[in-house]
C-alpha positions as CSV (number, residue, x, y, z in Angstrom):
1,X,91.9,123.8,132.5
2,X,90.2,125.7,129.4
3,X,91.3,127.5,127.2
4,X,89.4,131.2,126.4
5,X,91.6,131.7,123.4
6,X,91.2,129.7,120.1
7,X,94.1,127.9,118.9
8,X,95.6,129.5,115.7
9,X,94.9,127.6,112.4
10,X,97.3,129.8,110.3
11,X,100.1,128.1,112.0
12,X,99.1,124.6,111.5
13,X,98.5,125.7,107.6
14,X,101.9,126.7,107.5
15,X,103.3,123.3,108.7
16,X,101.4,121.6,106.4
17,X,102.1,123.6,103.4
18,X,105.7,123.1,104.2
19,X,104.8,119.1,104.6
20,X,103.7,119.1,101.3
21,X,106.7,121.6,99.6
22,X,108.9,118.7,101.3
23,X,107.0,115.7,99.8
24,X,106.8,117.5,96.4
25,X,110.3,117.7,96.2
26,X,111.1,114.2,97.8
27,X,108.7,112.0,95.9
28,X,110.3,112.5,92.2
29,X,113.7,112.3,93.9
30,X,113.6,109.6,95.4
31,X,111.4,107.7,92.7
32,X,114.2,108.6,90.2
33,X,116.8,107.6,92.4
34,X,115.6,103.5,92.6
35,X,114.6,103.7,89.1
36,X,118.0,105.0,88.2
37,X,119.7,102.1,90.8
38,X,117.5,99.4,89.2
39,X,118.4,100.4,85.8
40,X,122.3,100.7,86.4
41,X,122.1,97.5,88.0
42,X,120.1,95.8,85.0
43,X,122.6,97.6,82.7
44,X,125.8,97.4,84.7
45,X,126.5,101.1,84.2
46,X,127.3,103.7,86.4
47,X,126.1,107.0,85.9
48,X,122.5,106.3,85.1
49,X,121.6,107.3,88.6
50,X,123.1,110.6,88.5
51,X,121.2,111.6,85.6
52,X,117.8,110.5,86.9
53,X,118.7,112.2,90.6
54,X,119.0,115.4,88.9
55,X,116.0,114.7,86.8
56,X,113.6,113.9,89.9
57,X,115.5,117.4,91.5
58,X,114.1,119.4,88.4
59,X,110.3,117.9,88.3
60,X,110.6,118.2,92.3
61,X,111.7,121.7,91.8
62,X,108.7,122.3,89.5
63,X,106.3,120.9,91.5
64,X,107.6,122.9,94.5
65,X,107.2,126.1,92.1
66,X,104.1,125.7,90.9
67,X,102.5,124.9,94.0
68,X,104.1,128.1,95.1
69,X,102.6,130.1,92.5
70,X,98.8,128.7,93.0
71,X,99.2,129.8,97.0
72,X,100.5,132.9,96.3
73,X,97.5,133.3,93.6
74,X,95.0,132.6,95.9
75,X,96.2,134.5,98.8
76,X,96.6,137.7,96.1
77,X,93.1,137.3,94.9
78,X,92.0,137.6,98.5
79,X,93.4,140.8,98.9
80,X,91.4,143.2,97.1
81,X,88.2,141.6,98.9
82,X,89.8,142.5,102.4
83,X,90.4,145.7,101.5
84,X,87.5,146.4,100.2
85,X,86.2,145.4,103.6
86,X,88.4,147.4,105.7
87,X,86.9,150.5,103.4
88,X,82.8,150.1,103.8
């Protein structure tokens, strides 16, 4: 069976992107997270984990934000071309 209608890309953009929002915030976490076991074990201390867990949760939040900011950036600077379109 064929199909007459093309498949939509847009959605399959929108899983990735969310992929990758995902990964950018689970990569520094979870680095942090060993290096902070490794290091309490090494040290025998406790709270070294913590700190580094919320340290990977801040760059992961950063990374998350910028990211944000250059896809809203492109798809802004898009606009005024579209429009310019619908008016000719």
């Amino acid at each position: 069976m064929k199909h007459d209608k093309p498949y939509d890309k847009s959605v399959f953009q929108a899983l990735t992107m969310i992929m990758q929002f995902g990964i950018n915030m689970l990569v520094p976490i979870g680095l942090m997270t060993v290096l902070g076991i490794w290091l309490d074990q090494k040290f025998q201390t406790g709270w070294i984990t913590i700190v580094l867990f919320f340290v990977g949760a801040i760059a992961g939040g950063q990374n998350v934000w910028k990211m944000a900011k250059r896809i809203f950036a492109q798809h802004d600077e898009g606009k005024p071309s579209g429009e310019a379109k619908r008016e000719k």
